[in-house]
C-alpha positions, 0 to 999 in steps of 0.5 A: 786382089785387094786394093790395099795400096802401101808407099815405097819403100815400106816398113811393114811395122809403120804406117804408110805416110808418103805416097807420090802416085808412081810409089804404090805396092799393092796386093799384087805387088807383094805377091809378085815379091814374094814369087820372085823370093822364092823362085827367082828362076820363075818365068815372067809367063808363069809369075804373070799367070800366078798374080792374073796379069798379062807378061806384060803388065807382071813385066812393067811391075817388075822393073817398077820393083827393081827401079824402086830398089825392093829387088836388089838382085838375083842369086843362086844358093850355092851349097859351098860345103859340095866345093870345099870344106867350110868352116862357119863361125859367128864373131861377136866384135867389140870396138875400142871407140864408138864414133862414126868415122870407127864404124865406118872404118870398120865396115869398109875393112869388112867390105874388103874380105870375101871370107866375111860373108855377112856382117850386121851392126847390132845393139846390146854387148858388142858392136857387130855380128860377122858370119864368115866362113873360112876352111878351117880354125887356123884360117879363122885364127888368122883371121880374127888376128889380122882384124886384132892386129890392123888400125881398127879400133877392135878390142875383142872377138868372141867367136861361136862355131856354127854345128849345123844349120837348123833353118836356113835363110829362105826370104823375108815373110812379105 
């Protein structure tokens, strides 16, 4: 292993500039994160024999990753279309107003509908990209309605139905 040594938290496009001695990600570090993306079941005995540290030491680096908020948690890939029909679409959100207190009016609405399964507020043409996944078209329709109708500030929608997923979501290259 290297002793390349990076602050947390990190952006990979900016240099380090802050670094307290208790912040450090090393090589091993990076590796570790990466093991944890990939196999998030993996044991701390095996995570440990893959970055050559004893169950300990992989262990208490870990819990620092966790504790600094590089892992958020762990999940399971449901394949949700084995329970029941799904119906994927991505909605491109327009507000009417662009102020603070109109976003986060927005997100907090957002927040509250489970069909809305990710949410991201972009630049360029509209404001937000949702993916939500409802079971069908009249689901969607009362939906997007529901998000027309209330006191949000949403001047459109423009909605994109998802055909099949080419390359599912699989980690963030570390």
């Amino acid at each position: 292993m290297s002793d390349r040594r990076t602050a947390l938290p990190r952006n990979v496009n900016a240099p380090a500039r802050h670094q307290a001695a208790d912040s450090f990600v090393d090589d091993r570090d990076l590796k570790i994160l990466a093991l944890l993306q990939a196999q998030g079941r993996i044991s701390n005995q095996d995570l440990a024999g893959a970055v050559n540290l004893s169950p300990s030491a992989a262990l208490q680096r870990v819990r620092r990753l966790e504790a600094a908020g590089l892992i958020r948690g762990y999940h399971a890939e449901i394949d949700v279309e084995q329970l029941r029909p799904v119906l994927t679409v991505f909605a491109e959100v327009t507000l009417t107003s662009h102020f603070p207190d109109d976003f986060a009016r927005f997100e907090a609405e957002l927040a509250a509908i489970p069909e809305v399964v990710a949410a991201h507020q972009i630049s360029g043409a509209y404001d937000y990209l949702l993916e939500v996944t409802v079971s069908d078209i009249n689901s969607w329709r009362q939906l997007a309605d529901q998000l027309l109708g209330a006191e949000l500030g949403v001047a459109k929608i423009t909605t994109t139905v998802k055909m099949k997923t080419a390359k599912p979501f699989r980690g963030y290259p570390i």
